[in-house]
MIDREN-395592 format. One record per residue: x, y, z of N, C-alpha, C in turn. Coordinates in nm, 3 decimals. Layout:
BEGIN
X_Y_Z_X_Y_Z_X_Y_Z
...
! end
This chain:
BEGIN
-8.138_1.609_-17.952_-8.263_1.535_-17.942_-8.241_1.408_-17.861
-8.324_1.346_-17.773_-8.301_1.254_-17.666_-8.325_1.139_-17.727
-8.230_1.039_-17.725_-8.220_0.930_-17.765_-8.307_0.815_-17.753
-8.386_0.860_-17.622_-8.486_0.769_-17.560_-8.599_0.825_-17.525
-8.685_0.850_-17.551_-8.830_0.867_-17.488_-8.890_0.805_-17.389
-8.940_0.897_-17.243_-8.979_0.785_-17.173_-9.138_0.865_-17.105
-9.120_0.932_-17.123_-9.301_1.018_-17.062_-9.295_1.164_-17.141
-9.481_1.186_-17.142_-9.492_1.303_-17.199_-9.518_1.408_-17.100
-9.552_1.357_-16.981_-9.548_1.504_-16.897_-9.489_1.508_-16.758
-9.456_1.623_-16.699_-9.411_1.678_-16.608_-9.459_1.746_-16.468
-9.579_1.731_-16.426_-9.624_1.779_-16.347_-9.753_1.852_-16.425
-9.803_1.784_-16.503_-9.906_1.887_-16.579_-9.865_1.919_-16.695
-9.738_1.905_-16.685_-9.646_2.043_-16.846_-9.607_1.938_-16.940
-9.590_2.019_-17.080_-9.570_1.917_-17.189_-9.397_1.908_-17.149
-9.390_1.805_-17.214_-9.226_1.739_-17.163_-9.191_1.827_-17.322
-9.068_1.902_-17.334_-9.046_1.990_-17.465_-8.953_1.826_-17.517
-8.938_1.853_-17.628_-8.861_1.779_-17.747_-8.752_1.869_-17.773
-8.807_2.044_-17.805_-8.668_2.082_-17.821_-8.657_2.177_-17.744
-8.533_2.241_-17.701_-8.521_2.324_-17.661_-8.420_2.429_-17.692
-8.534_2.554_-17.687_-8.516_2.667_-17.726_-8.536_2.771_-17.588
-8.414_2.797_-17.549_-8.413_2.869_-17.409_-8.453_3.042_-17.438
-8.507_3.082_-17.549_-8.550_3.222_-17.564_-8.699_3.202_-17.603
-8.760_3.137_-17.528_-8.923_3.179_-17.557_-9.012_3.203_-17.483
-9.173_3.245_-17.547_-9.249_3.308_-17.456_-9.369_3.239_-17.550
-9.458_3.186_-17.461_-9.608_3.158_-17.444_-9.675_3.241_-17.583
-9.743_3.185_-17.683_-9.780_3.237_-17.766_-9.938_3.209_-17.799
-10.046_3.250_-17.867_-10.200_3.298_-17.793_-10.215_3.160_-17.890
-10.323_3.099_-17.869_-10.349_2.950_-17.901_-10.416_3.000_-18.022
-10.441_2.905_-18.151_-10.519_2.849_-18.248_-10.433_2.873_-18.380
-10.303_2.918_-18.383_-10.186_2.924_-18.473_-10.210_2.797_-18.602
-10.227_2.843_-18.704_-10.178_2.687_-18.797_-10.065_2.711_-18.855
-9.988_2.618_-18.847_-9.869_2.565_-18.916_-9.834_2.573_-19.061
-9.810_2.714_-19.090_-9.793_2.725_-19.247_-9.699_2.851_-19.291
-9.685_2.830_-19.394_-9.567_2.923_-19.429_-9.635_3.005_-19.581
-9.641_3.164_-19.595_-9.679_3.198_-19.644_-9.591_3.197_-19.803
-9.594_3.223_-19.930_-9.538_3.231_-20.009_-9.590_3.319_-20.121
-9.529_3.366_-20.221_-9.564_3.491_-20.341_-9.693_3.406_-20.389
-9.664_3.240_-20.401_-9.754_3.157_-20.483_-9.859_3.094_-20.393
-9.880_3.148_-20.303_-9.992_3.100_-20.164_-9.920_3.028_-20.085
-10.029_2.926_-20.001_-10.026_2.902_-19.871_-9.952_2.786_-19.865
-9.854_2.694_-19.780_-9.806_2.587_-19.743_-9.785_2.542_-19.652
-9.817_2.405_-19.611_-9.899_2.348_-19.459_-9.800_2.290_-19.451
-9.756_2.232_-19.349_-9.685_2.182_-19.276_-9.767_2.052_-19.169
-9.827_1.947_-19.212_-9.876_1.865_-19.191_-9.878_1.740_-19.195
-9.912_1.668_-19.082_-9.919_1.530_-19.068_-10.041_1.429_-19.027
-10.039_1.267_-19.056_-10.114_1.230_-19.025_-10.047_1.095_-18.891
-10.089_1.057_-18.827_-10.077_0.942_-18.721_-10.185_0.935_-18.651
-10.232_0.805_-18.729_-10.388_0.756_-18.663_-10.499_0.836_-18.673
-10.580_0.878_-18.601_-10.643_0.971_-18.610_-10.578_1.115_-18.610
-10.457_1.117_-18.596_-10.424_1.267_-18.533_-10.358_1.316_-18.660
-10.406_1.459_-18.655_-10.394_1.579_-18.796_-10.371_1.680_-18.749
-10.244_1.717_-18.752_-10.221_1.857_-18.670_-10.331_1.997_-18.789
-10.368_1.998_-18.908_-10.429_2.102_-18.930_-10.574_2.085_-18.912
-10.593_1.961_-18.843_-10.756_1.944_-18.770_-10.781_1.986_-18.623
-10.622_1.910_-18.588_-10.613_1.903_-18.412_-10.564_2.056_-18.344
-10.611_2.101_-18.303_-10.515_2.251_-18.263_-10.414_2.215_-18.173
-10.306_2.298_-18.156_-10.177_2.223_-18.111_-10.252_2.283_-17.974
-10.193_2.192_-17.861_-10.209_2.186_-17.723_-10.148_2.346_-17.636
-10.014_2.383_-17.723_-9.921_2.483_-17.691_-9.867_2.516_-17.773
-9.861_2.648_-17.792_-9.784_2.698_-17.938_-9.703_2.784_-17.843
-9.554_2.781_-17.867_-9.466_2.881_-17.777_-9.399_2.964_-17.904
-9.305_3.086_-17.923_-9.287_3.182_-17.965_-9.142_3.194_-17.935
-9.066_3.172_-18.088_-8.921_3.141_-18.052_-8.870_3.253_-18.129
-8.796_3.323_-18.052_-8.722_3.455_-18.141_-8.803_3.560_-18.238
-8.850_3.647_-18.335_-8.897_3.689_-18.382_-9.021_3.666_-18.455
-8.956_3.536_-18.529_-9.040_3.459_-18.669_-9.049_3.344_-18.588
-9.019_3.276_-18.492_-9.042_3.084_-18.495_-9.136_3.099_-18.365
-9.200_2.992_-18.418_-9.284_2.869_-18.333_-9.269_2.763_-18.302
-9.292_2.704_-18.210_-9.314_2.524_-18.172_-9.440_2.515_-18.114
-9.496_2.441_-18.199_-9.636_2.400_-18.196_-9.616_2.248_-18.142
-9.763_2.211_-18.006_-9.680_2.086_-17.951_-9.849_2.024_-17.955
-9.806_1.856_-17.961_-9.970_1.810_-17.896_-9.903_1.710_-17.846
-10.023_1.676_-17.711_-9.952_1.512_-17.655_-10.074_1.452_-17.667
-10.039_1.326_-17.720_-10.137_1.234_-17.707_-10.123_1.131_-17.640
-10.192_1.019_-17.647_-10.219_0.892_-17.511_-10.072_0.768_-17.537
-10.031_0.787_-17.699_-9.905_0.714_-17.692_-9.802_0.773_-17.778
-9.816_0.923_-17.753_-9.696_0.992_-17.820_-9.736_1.158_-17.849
-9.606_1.210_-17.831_-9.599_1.348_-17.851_-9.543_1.428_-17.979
-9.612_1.526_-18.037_-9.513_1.585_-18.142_-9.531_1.731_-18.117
-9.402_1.758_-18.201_-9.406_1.904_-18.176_-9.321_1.935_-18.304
-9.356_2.049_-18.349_-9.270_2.109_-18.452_-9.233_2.234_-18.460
-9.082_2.250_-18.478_-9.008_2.395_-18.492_-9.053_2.453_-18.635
-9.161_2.577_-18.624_-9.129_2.642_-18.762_-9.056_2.841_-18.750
-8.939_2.796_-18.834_-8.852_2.891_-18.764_-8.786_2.964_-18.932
-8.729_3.077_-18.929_-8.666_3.106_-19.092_-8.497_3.138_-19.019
-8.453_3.043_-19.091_-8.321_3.019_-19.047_-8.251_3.141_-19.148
-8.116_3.109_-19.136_-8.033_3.207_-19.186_-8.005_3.155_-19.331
-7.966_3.227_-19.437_-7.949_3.185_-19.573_-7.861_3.285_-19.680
-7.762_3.207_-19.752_-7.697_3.261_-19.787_-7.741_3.321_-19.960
-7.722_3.475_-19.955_-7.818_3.551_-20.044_-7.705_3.593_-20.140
-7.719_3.608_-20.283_-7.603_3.669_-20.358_-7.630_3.833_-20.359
-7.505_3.878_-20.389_-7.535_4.028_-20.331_-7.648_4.120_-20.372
-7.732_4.206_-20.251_-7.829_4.284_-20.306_-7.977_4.254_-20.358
-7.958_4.091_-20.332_-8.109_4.068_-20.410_-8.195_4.096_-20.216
-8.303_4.058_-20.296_-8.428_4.127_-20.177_-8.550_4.026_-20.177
-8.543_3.960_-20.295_-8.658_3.873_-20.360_-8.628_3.731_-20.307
-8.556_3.679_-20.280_-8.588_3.530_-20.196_-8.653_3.551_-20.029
-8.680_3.446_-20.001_-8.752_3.396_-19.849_-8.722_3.205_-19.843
-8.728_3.237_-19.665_-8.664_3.084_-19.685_-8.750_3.033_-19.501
-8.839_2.937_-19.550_-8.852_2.925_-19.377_-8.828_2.771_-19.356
-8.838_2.693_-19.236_-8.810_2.545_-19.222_-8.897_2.513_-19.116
-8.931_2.403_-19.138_-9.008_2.321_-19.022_-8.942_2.205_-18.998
-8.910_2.151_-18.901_-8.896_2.040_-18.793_-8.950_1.996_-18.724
-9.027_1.859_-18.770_-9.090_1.761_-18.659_-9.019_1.664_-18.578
-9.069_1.683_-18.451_-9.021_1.580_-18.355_-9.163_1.491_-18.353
-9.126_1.354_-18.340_-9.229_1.272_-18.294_-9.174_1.136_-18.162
-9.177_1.108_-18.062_-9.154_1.070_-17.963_-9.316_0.981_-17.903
-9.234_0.834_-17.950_-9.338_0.732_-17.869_-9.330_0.695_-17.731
-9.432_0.703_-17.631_-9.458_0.657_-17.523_-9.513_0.515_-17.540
-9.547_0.459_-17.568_-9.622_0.363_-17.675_-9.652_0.312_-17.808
-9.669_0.218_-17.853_-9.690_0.135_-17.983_-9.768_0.230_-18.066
-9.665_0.291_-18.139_-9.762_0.426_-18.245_-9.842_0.361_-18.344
-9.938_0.380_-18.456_-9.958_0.345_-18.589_-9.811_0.424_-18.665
-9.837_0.423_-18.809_-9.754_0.479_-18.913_-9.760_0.637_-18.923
-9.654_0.726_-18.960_-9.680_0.807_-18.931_-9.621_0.862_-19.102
-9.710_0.973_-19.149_-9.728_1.064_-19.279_-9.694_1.176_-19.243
-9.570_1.283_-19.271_-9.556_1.405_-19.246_-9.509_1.433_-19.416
-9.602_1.558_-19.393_-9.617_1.623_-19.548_-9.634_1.782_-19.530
-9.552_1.839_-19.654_-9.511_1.976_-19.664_-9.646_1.992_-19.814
-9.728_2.048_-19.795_-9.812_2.067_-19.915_-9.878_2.213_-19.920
-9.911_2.258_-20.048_-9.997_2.333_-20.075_-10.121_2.350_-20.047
-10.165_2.466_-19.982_-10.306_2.437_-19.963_-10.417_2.498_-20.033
-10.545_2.532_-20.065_-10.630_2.536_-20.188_-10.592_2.645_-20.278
-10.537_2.727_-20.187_-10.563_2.897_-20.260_-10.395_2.883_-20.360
-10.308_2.786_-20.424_-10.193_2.796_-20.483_-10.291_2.879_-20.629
-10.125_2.963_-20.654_-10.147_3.063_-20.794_-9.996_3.014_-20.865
-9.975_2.890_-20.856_-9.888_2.832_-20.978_-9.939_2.769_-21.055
-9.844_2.803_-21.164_-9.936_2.711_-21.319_-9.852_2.596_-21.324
-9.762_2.586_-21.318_-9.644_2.429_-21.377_-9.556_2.428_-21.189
-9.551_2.313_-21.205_-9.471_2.219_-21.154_-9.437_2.113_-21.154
-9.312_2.025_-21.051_-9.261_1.926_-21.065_-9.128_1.914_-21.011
-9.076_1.729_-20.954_-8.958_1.720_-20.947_-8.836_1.790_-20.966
-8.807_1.805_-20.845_-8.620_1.935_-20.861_-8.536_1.822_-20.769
-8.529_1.723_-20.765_-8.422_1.671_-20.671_-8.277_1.676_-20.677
-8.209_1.630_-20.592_-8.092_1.576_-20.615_-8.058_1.501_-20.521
-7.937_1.454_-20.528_-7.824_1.328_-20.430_-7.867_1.399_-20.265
-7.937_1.284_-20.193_-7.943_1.309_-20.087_-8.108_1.426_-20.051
-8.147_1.495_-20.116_-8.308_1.557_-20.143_-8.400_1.537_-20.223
-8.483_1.554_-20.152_-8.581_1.510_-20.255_-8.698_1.664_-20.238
-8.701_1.709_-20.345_-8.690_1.846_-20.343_-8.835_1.844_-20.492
-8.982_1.942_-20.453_-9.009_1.994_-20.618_-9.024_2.175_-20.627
-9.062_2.221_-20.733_-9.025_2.349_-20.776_-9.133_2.355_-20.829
-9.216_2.494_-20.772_-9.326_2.538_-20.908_-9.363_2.669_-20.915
-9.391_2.738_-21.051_-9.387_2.805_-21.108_-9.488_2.894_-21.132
-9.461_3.023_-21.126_-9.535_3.102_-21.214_-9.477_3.250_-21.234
-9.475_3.248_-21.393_-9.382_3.332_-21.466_-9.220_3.331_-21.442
-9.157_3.471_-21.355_-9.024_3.429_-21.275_-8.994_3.391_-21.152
-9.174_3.423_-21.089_-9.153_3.355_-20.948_-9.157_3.208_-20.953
-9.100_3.167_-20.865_-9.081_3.038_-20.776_-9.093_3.021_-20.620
-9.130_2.905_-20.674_-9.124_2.785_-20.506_-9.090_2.639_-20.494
-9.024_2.650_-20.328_-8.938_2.521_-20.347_-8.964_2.442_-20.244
-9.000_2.320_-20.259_-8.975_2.276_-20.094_-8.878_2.150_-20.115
-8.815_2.088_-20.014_-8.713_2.018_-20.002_-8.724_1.922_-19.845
-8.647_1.833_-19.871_-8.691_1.727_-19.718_-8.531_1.657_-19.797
-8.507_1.552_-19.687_-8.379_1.464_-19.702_-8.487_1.353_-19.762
-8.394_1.293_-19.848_-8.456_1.177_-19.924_-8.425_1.047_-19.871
-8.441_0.951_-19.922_-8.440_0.804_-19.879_-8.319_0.777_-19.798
-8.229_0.792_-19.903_-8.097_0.743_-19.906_-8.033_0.802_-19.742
-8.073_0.944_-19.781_-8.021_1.059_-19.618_-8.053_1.006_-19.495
-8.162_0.947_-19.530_-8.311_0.909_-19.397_-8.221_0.778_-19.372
-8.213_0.686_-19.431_-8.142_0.548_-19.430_-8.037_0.592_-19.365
-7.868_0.668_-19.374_-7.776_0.681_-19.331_-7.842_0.696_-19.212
-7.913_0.803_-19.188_-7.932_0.902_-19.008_-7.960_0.779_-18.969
-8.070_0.702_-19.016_-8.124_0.635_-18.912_-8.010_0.493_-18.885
-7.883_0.452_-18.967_-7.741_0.383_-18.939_-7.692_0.441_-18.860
-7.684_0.541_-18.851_-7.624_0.637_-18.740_-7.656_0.639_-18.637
-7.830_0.588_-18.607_-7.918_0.612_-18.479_-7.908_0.808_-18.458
-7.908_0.855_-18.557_-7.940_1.047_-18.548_-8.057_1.066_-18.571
-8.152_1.044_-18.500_-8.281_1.104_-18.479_-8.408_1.016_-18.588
-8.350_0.885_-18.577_-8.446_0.792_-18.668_-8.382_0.660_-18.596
-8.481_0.559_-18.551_-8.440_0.484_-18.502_-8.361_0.378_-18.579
-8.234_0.290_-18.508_-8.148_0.239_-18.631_-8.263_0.123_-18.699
-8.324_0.065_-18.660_-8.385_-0.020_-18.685_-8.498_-0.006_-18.795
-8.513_0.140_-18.831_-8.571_0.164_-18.935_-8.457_0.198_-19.089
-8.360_0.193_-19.078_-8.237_0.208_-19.178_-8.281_0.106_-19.307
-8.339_-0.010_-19.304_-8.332_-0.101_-19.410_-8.470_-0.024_-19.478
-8.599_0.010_-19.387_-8.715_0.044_-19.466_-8.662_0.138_-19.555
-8.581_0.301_-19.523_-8.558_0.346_-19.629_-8.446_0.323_-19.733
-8.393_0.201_-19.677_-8.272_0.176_-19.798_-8.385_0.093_-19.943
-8.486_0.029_-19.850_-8.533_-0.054_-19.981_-8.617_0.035_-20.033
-8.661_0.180_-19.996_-8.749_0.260_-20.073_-8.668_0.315_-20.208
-8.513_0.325_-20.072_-8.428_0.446_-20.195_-8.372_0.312_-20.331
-8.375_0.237_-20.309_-8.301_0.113_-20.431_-8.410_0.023_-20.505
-8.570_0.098_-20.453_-8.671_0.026_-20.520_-8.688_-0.106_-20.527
-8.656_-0.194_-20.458_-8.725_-0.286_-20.365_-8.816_-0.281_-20.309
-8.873_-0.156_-20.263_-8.997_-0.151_-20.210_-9.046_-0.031_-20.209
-9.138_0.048_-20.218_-9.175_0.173_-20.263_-9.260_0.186_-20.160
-9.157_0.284_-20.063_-9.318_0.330_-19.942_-9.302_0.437_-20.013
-9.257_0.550_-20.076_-9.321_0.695_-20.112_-9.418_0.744_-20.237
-9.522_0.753_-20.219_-9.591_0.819_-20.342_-9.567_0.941_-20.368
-9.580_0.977_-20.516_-9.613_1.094_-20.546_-9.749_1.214_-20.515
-9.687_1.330_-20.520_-9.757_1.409_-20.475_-9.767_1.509_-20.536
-9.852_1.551_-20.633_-9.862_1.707_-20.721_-9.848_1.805_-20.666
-9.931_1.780_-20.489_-9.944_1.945_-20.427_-9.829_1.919_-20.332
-9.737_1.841_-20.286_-9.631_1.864_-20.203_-9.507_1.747_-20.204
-9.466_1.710_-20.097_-9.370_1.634_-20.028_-9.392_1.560_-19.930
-9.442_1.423_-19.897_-9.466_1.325_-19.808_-9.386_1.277_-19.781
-9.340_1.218_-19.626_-9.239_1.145_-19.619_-9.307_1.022_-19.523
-9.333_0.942_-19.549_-9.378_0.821_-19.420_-9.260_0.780_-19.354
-9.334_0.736_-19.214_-9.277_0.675_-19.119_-9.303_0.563_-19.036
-9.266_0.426_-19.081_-9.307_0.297_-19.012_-9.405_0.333_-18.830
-9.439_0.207_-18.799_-9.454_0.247_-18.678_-9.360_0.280_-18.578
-9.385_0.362_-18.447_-9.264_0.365_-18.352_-9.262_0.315_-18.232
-9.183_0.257_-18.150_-9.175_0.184_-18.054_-9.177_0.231_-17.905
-9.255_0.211_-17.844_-9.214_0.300_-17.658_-9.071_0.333_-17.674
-9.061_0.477_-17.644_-8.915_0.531_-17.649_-8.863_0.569_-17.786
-8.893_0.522_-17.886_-8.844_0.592_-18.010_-8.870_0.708_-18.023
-8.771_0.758_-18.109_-8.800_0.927_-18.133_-8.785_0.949_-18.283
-8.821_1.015_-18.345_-8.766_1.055_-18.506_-8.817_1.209_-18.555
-8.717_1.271_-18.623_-8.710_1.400_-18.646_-8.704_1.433_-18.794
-8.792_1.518_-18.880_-8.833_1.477_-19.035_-8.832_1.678_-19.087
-8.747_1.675_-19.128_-8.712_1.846_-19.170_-8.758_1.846_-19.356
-8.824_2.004_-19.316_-8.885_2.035_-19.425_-8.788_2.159_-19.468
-8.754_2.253_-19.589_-8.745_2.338_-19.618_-8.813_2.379_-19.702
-8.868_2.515_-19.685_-8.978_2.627_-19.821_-8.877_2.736_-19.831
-8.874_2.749_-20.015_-8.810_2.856_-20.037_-8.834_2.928_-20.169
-8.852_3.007_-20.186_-8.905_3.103_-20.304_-8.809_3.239_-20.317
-8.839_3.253_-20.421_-8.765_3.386_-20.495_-8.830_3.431_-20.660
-8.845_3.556_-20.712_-8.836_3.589_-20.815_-8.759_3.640_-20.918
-8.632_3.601_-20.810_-8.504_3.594_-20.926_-8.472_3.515_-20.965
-8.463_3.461_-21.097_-8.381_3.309_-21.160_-8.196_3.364_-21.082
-8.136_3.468_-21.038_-8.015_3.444_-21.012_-8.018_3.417_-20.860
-8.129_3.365_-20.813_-8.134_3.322_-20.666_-8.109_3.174_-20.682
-8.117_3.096_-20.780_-8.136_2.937_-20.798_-8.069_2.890_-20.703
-7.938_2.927_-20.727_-7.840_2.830_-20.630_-7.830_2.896_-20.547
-7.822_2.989_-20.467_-7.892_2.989_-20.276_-8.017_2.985_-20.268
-8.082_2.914_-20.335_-8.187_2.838_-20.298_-8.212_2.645_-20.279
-8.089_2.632_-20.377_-8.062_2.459_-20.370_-7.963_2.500_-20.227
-7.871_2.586_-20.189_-7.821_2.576_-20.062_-7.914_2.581_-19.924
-8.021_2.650_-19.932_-8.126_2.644_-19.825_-8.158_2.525_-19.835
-8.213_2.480_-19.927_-8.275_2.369_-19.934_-8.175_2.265_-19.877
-8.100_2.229_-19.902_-7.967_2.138_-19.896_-7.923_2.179_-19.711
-8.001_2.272_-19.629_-7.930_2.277_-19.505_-7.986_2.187_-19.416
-7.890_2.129_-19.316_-7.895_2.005_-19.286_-7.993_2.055_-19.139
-8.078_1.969_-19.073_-8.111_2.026_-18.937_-8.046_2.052_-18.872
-7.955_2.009_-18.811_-7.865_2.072_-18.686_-7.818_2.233_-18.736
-7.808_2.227_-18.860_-7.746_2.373_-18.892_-7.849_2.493_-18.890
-8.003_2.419_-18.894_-8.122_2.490_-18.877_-8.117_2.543_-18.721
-8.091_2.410_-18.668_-8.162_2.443_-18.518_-8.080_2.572_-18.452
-7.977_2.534_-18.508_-7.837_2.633_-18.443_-7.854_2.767_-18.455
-7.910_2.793_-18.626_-7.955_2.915_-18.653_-8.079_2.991_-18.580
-8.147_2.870_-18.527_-8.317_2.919_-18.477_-8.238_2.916_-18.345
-8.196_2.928_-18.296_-8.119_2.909_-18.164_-8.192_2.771_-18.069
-8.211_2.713_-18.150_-8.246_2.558_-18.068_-8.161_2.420_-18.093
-8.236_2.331_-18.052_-8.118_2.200_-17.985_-8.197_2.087_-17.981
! end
């Protein structure tokens, strides 16, 4: 992912964020969601006016079998998101898990507002109970009905804080906002019954930041733990699998 952002187009063409050298042009009005045993799950954000499940993406391209990158450019920034089903490690013979991931890129040309990317349920859910599944480094919930399950998962405060010390795909200068979320000093994250929100301060001409989701379900309780391992996979190990970069 490019360290610097400096224009969104090319002669007409969207400037890509990622690249995925095996794709083909895919027919426009696609929404961004991932199907599950327990219904539907969006893959959505807000910045300023812009709502990718309002806005139709500009270009939806067609990566390998199962993935997409859905792209929009706007007047001071571009996003695009990989939704792709990476590879996952299954205990022998089961048949009953599924595992897909989304990756947003967001890239300022200009002084963004704040930006909301959220993994949620959308009207038609057929779970009865849910709630909080986290752990060290995710921030992860689980919900239920009967032996099926569903999971979604994102890197939590603490994760977000390191990357962005690192300058890995969060600008360094945002490192303190999520250290004071993760040590409660300051609470940018609310709770969410129907999903996983993650905010994002404003971004600066040239900033870039990259915000990974995982969905994963099964109706085996002996899927649990290759399902905290999906969940727990880091992006680069996604992209690698989706054959992107």
């Amino acid at each position: 992912m490019p360290g610097r952002y400096l224009g969104n187009r090319i002669e007409g063409e969207l400037v890509k964020l990622f690249s995925c050298p095996a794709t083909q042009r895919a027919a426009p009005g696609a929404i961004a969601k991932v199907i599950t045993p327990l219904g539907t799950i969006l893959l959505d954000a807000k910045i300023g006016d812009f709502s990718p499940v309002d806005d139709p993406a500009e270009q939806i391209d067609k990566v390998g079998d199962l993935g997409h990158i859905f792209s929009w450019h706007k007047s001071r920034f571009d996003v695009e998101l990989l939704l792709c089903e990476p590879t996952y490690r299954r205990h022998s013979g089961t048949t009953n898990m599924g595992v897909r991931a989304g990756i947003w890129r967001w890239a300022a040309t200009g002084y963004t507002p704040p930006g909301l990317f959220v993994c949620r349920w959308d009207g038609d859910y057929q779970w009865e109970e849910g709630g909080p599944d986290s752990a060290e480094g995710l921030d992860a919930k689980t919900w239920y009905m009967g032996s099926t399950f569903v999971s979604i998962g994102t890197d939590d405060e603490s994760r977000l804080s390191s990357s962005a010390t690192a300058n890995l795909c969060l600008p360094r200068r945002l490192a303190p906002y999520f250290a004071d979320s993760y040590s409660g000093e300051q609470a940018h994250y609310a709770y969410m019954k129907m999903g996983i929100p993650v905010p994002i301060p404003e971004l600066e001409p040239g900033e870039t930041c990259q915000i990974k989701f995982v969905v994963a379900w099964s109706s085996d309780e002996a899927d649990e733990a290759d399902i905290w391992v999906a969940l727990e996979q880091d992006a680069q190990t996604i992209l690698t699998d989706c054959g992107c970069a």
